[in-house]
C-alpha positions as CSV (number, residue, x, y, z in Angstrom):
1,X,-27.7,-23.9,-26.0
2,X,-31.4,-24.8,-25.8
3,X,-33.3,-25.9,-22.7
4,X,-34.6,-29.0,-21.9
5,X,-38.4,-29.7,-21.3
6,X,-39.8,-30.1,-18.4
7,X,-40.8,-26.8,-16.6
8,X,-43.7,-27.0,-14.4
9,X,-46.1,-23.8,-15.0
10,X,-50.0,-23.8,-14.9
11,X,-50.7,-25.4,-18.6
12,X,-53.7,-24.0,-20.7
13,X,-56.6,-26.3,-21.2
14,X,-57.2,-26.2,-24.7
15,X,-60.4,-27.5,-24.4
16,X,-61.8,-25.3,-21.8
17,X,-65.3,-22.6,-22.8
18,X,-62.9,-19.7,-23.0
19,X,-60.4,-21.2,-25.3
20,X,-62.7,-22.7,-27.4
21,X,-65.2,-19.9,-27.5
22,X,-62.1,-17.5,-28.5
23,X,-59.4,-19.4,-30.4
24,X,-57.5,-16.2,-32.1
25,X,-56.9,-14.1,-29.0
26,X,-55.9,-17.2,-27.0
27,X,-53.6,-18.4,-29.8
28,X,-52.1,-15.4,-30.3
29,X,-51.3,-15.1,-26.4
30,X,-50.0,-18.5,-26.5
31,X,-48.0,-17.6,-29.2
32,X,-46.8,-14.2,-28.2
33,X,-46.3,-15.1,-24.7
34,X,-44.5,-18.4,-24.3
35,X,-43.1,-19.6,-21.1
36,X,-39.7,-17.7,-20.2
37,X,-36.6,-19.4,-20.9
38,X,-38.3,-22.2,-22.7
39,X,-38.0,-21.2,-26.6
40,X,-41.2,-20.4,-28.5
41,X,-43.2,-23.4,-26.9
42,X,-46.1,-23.4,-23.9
43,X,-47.5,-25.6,-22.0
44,X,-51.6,-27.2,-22.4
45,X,-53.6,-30.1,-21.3
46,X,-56.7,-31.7,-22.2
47,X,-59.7,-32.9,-21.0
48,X,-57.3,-33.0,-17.3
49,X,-54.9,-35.1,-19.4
50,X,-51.4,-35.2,-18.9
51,X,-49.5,-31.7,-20.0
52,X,-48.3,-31.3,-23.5
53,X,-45.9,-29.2,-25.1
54,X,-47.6,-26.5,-27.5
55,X,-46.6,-25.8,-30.7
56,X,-47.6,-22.5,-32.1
57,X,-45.5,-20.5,-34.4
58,X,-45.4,-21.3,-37.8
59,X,-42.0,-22.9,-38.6
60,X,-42.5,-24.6,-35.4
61,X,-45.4,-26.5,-36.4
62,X,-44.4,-26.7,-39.5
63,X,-41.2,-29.2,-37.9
64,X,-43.8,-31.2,-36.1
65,X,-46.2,-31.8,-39.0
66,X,-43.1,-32.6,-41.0
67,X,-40.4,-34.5,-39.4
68,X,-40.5,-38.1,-39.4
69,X,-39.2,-38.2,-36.1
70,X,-42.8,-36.9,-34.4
71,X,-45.2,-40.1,-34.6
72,X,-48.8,-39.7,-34.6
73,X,-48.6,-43.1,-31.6
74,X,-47.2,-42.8,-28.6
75,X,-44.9,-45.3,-27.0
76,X,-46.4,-47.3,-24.6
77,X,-44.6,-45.6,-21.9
78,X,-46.0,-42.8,-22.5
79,X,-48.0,-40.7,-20.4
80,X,-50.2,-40.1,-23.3
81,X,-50.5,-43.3,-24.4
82,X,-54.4,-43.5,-23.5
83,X,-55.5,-39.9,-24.2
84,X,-57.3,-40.9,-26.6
85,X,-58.8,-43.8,-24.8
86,X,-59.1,-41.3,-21.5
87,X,-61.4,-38.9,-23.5
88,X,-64.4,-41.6,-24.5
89,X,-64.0,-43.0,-20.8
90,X,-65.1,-39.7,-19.7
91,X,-67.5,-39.3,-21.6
92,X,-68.7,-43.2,-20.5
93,X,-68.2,-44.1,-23.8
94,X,-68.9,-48.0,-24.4
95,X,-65.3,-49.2,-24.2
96,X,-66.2,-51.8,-26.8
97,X,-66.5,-49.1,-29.4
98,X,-63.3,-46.7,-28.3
99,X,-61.3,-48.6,-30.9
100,X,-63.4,-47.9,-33.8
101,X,-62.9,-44.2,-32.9
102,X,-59.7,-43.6,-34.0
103,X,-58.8,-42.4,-37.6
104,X,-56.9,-45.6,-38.6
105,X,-55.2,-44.1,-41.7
106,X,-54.1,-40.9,-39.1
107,X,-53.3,-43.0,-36.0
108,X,-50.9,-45.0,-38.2
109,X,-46.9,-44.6,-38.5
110,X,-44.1,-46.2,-40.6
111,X,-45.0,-49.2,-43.0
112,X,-48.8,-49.5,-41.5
113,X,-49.5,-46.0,-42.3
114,X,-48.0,-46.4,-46.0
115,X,-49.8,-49.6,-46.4
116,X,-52.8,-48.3,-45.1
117,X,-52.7,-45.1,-47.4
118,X,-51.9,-46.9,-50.6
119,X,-55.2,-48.4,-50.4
120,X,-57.0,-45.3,-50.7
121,X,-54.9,-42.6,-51.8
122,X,-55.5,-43.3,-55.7
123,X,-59.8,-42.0,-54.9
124,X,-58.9,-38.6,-53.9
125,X,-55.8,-37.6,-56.5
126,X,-56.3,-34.1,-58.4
127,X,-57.3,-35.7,-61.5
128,X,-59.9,-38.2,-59.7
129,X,-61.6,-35.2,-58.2
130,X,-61.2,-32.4,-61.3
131,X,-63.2,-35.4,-63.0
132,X,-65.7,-35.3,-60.0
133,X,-66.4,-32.0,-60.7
134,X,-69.7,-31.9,-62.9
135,X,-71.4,-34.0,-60.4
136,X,-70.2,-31.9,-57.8
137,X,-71.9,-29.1,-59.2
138,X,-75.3,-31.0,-59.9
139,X,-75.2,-31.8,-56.6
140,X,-75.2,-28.0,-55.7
141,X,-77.6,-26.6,-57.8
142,X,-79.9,-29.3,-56.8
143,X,-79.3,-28.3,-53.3
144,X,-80.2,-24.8,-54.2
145,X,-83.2,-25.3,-56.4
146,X,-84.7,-27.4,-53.1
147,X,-84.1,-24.4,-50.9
148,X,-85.5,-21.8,-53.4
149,X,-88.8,-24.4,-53.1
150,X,-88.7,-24.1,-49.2
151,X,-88.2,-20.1,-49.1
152,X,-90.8,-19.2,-51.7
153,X,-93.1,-17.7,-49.4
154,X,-89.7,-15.9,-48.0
155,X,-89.0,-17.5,-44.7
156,X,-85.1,-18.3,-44.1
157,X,-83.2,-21.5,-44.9
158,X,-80.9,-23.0,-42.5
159,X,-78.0,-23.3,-44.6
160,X,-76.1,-25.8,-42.1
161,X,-78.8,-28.1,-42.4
162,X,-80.0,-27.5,-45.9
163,X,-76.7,-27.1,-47.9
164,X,-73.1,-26.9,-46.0
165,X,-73.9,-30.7,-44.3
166,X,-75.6,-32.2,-47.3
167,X,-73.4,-31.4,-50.0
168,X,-69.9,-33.1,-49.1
169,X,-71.9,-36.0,-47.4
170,X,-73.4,-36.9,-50.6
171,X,-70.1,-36.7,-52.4
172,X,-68.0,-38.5,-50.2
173,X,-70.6,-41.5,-49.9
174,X,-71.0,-41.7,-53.9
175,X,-67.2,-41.7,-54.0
176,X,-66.7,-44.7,-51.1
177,X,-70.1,-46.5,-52.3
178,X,-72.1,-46.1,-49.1
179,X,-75.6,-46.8,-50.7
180,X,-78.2,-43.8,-50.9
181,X,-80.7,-46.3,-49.0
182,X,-77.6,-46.3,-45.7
183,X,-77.0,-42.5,-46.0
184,X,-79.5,-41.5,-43.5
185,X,-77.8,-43.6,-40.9
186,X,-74.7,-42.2,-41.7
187,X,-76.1,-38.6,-41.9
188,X,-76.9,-39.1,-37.6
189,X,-73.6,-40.4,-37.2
190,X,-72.1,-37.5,-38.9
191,X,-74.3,-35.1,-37.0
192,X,-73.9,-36.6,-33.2
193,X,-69.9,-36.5,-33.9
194,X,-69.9,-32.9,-35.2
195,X,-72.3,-31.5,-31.9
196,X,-70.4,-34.4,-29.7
197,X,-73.9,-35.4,-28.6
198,X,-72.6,-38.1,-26.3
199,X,-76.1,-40.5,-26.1
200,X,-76.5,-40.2,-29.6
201,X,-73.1,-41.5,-31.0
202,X,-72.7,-45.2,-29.8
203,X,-76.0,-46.7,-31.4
204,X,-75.4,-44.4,-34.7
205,X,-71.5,-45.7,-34.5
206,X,-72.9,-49.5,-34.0
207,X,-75.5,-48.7,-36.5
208,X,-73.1,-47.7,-39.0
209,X,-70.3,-50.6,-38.2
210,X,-73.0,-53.0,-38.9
211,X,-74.1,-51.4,-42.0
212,X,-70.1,-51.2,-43.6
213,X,-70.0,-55.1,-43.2
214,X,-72.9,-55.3,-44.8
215,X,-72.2,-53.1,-47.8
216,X,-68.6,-55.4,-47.9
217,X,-70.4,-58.4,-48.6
218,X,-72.5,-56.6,-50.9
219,X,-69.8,-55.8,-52.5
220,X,-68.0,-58.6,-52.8
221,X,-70.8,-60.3,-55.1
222,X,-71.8,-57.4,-56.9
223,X,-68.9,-55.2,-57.2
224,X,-69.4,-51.4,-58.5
225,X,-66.5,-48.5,-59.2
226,X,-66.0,-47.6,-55.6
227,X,-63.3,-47.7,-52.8
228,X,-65.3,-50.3,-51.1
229,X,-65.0,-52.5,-54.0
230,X,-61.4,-51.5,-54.3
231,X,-60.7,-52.7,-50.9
232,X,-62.6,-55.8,-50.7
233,X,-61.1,-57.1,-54.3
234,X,-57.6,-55.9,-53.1
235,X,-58.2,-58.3,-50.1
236,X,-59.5,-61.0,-51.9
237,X,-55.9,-61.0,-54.1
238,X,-53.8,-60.6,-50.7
239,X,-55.1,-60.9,-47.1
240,X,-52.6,-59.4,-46.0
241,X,-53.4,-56.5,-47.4
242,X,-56.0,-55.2,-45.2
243,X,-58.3,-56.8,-42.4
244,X,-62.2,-56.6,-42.5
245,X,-61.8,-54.5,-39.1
246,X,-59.7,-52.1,-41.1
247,X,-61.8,-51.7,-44.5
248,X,-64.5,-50.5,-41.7
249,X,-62.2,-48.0,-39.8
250,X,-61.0,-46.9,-43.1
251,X,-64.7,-46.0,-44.2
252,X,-64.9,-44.2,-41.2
253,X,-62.0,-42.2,-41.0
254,X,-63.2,-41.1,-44.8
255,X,-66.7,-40.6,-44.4
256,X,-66.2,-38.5,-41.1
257,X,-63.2,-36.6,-42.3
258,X,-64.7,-36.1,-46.0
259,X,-67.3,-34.0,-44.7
260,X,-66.9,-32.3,-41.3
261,X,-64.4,-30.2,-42.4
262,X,-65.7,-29.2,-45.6
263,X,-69.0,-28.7,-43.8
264,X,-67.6,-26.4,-41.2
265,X,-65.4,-24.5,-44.5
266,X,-68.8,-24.1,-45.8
267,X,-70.9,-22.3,-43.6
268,X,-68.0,-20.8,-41.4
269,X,-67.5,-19.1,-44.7
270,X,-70.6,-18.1,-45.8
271,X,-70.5,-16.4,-42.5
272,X,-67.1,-14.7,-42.9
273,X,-67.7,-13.6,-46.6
274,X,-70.8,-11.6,-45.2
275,X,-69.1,-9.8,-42.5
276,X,-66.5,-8.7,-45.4
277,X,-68.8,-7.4,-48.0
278,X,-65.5,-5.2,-49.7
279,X,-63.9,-9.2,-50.3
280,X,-66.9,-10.8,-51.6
281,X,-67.5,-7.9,-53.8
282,X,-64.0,-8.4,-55.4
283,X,-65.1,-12.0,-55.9
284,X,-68.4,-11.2,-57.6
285,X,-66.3,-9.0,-60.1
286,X,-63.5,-11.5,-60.5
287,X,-64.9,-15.3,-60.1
288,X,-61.6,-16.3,-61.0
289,X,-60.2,-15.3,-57.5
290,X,-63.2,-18.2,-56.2
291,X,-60.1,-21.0,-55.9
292,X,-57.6,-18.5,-54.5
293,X,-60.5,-17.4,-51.8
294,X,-61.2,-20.8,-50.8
295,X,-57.4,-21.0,-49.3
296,X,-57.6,-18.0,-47.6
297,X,-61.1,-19.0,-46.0
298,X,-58.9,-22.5,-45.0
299,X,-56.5,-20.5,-43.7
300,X,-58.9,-19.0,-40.9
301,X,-60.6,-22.0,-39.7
302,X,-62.1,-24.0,-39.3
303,X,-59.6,-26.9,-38.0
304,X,-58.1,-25.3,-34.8
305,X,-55.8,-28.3,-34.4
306,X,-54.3,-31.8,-34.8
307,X,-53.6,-35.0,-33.6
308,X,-51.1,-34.6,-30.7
309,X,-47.6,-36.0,-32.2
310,X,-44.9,-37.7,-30.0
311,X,-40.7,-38.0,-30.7
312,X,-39.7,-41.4,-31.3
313,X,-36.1,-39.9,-29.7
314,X,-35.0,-36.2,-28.3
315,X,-35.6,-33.6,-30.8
316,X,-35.3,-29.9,-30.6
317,X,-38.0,-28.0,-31.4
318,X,-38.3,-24.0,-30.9
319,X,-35.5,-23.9,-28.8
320,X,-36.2,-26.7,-26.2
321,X,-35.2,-30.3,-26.1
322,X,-38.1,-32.5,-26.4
323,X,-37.6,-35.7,-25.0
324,X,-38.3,-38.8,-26.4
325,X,-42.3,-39.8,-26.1
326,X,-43.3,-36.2,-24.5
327,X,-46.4,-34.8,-26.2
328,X,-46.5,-31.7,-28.4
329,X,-49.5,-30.4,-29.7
330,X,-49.6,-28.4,-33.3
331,X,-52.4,-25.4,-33.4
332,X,-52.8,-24.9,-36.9
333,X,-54.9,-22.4,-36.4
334,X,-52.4,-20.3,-34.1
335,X,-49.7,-20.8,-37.1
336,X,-51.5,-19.9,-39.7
337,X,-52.0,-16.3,-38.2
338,X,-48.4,-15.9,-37.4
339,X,-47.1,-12.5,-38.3
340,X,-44.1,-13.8,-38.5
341,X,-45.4,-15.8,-42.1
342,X,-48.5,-14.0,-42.8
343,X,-48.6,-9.8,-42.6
344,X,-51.8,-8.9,-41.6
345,X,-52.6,-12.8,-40.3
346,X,-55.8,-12.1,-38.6
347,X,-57.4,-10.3,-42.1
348,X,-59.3,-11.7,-44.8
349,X,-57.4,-11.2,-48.0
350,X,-59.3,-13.4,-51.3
351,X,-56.0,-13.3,-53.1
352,X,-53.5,-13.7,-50.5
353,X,-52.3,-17.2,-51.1
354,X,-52.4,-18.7,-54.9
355,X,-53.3,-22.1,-55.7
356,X,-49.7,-23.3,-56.4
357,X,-48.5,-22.1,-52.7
358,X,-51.4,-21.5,-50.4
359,X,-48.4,-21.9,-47.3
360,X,-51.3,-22.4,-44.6
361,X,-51.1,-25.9,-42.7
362,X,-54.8,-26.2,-41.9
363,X,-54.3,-30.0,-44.0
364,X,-51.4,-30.4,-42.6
365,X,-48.2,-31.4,-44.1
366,X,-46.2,-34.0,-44.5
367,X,-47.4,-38.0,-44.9
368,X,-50.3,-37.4,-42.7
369,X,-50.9,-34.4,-45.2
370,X,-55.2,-34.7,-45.7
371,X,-55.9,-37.0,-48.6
372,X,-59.4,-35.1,-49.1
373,X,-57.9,-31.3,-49.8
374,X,-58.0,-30.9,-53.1
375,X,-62.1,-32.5,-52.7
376,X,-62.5,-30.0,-49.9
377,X,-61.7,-27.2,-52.3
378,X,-63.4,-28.2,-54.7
379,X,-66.3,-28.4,-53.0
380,X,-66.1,-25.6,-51.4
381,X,-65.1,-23.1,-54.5
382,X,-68.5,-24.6,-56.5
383,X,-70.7,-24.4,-53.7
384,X,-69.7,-20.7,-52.6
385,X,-69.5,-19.7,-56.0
386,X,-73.2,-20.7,-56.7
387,X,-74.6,-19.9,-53.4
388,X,-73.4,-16.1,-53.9
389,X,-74.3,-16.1,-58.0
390,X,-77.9,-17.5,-57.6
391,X,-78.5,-15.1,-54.3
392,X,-76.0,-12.1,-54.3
393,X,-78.6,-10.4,-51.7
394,X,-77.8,-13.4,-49.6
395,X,-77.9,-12.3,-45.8
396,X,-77.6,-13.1,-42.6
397,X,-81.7,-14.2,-40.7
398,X,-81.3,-13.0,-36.9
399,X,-78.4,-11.0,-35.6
400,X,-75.0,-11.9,-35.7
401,X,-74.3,-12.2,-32.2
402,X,-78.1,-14.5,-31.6
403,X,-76.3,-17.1,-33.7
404,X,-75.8,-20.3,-31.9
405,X,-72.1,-21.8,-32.2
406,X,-71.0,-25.6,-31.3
407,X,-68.0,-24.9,-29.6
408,X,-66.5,-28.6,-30.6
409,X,-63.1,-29.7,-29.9
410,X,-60.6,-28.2,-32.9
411,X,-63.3,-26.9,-34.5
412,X,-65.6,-23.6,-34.3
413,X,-68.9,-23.6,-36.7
414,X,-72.6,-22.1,-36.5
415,X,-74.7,-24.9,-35.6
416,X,-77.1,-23.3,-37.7
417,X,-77.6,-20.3,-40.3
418,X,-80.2,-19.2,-40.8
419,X,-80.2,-17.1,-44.3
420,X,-82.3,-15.1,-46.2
421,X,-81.8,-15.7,-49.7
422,X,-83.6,-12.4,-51.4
């Protein structure tokens, strides 16, 4: 017998300061606590949006990330059917530039999402990005070398800034073929979205439409060995294929998600790795453990979590029956500290999870599963790895607790970090 959705209790606002500001002890209440006679599930809301069903344990989310009956779209009966839309209103977004703010190749389902995947999944395969790797690392000792030049009379380096941003943005524009003359432009989109500096992101965003149509055309007479190239020769053989509007949304949804997250996996654990001195010593006397410690740094953050999913039909999920087009919300962050999967969940172990099964969901799973993990990983083993070989007295600047955090929507970073590197 399972119950059937619909209770009406005081949801949590998943966005509010004190959620945001303390994601582990509010997931694990959420978690722990759901609402009585109503399975495993809770109730939230966000941004005064309509409530949503909370998914939180581990196999749990694991169903909603995985079965094809939970679309990332809702049907247009839906009371979330302009959440997304709702959000930028608030904020007095343009409403001529909401549409370009959704992740097309995420906000897709069925035959469009396949389609839409096809197109770019063959940049980011393992053997694309093991290939990637040597200028992956030149790009991070070249990183380094500039901030040994700015600390040599000893002042700290703000390692956000300097290194953790940086790093995957270069990478990810050399694989897509944004031009190093249009980075900068792209650099202020990337940082408005990650502080959600409302002002700021409309003329970056328009900035940076206008500049993807005219790398396109670019493209299109003087082709290189890049996705835009890819995508613009793939449309030239079959219009169908793909639309000029969604070659753009495609570069965004690839230049913003190929380097937030790795940017936030970066310096969030930098931050982590010096607040557990007895794990980063096992590290500097093992550096084989780098790509195993890079999963479990995953595992803790810093992706809170993801796009709210909808059934396309009654499903049953933790004990309750969902209906058809209610919203349920997976907190990745909430299952990957599940006792239930993980012993000692909220505990930074290097070698808890191996490469071949790293059983966190913090890329999700499924077909929305992120194209960009094994980059991220990359990325982030090679940069770790040198940061804490070229600087093993590597430390903190000011005092943990004078650190100041953007408290962003599904994610949790430093805005800065300031280190001293001797």
């Amino acid at each position: 017998m399972t119950a059937t959705a619909g209770p009406k209790a005081e949801p949590v606002d998943l966005l509010s300061p004190e959620v945001v500001a303390d994601p582990f002890g509010w997931y694990a209440r959420l978690r722990e606590e759901p609402l009585a006679g109503h399975g495993t599930l809770n109730l939230g809301t966000m941004m005064g949006g309509p409530d949503m069903w909370l998914a939180t344990r581990y196999d749990d989310v694991l169903q909603v990330l995985t079965d094809p009956r939970f679309l990332t779209n809702p049907p247009a009966d839906s009371p979330m059917a302009d959440i997304r839309d709702g959000i930028f209103k608030r904020m007095n977004f343009p409403e001529d530039l909401i549409p370009w703010m959704a992740n097309k190749l995420n906000s897709a389902d069925g035959e469009e999402h396949t389609r839409l995947r096809k197109l770019v999944s063959y940049l980011l395969t393992a053997r694309r990005v093991n290939a990637l790797r040597p200028r992956v690392e030149k790009i991070t000792e070249d990183l380094i070398d500039k901030m040994v030049a700015q600390s040599a009379d000893g002042s700290p380096v703000d390692l956000v800034e300097e290194f953790c941003f940086p790093l995957p943005v270069t990478v990810i524009c050399e694989l897509v073929g944004i031009d190093e003359e249009d980075r900068a432009a792209w650099h202020a989109w990337g940082n408005a979205m990650a502080t959600m500096d409302a002002p700021n992101i409309p003329p970056a965003l328009r900035k940076c439409i206008a500049l993807s149509r005219e790398l396109m055309a670019r493209r299109r007479v003087e082709p290189k060995d890049d996705l835009v190239t890819a995508l613009v020769q793939a449309q030239a053989e079959d219009p169908s294929r793909v639309s000029d509007d969604e070659i753009v949304g495609i570069l965004f949804s690839l230049v913003t998600a190929g380097h937030q997250t790795t940017t936030y996996l970066i310096g969030n654990s930098v931050l982590f790795l010096l607040e557990h001195p007895e794990q980063l010593a096992r590290l500097k006397a093992d550096p084989s453990l780098w790509a195993q410690a890079v999963r479990e740094l995953q595992r803790l953050g810093p992706l809170q979590f993801t796009q709210v999913r909808f059934p396309s039909e009654d499903v049953e999920l933790g004990g309750v029956t969902i209906p058809k087009g209610a919203p349920v919300a997976p907190l990745l962050l909430a299952a990957n500290t599940d006792p239930r999967k993980f012993s000692e969940p909220d505990k930074l172990i290097v070698d808890r999870l191996t490469v071949a099964n790293e059983m966190h969901l913090s890329f999700g799973k499924g077909i929305h599963r992120c194209l960009g993990q094994h980059l991220a990983y990359q990325e982030a083993e090679v940069a770790l790895h040198a940061l804490f070989t070229r600087f093993p007295d590597l430390s903190l600047a000011v005092p943990r607790d004078e650190l100041p955090w953007i408290l962003r929507p599904a994610f949790t970073r430093t805005k800065t970090l300031p280190l001293n590197l001797a």
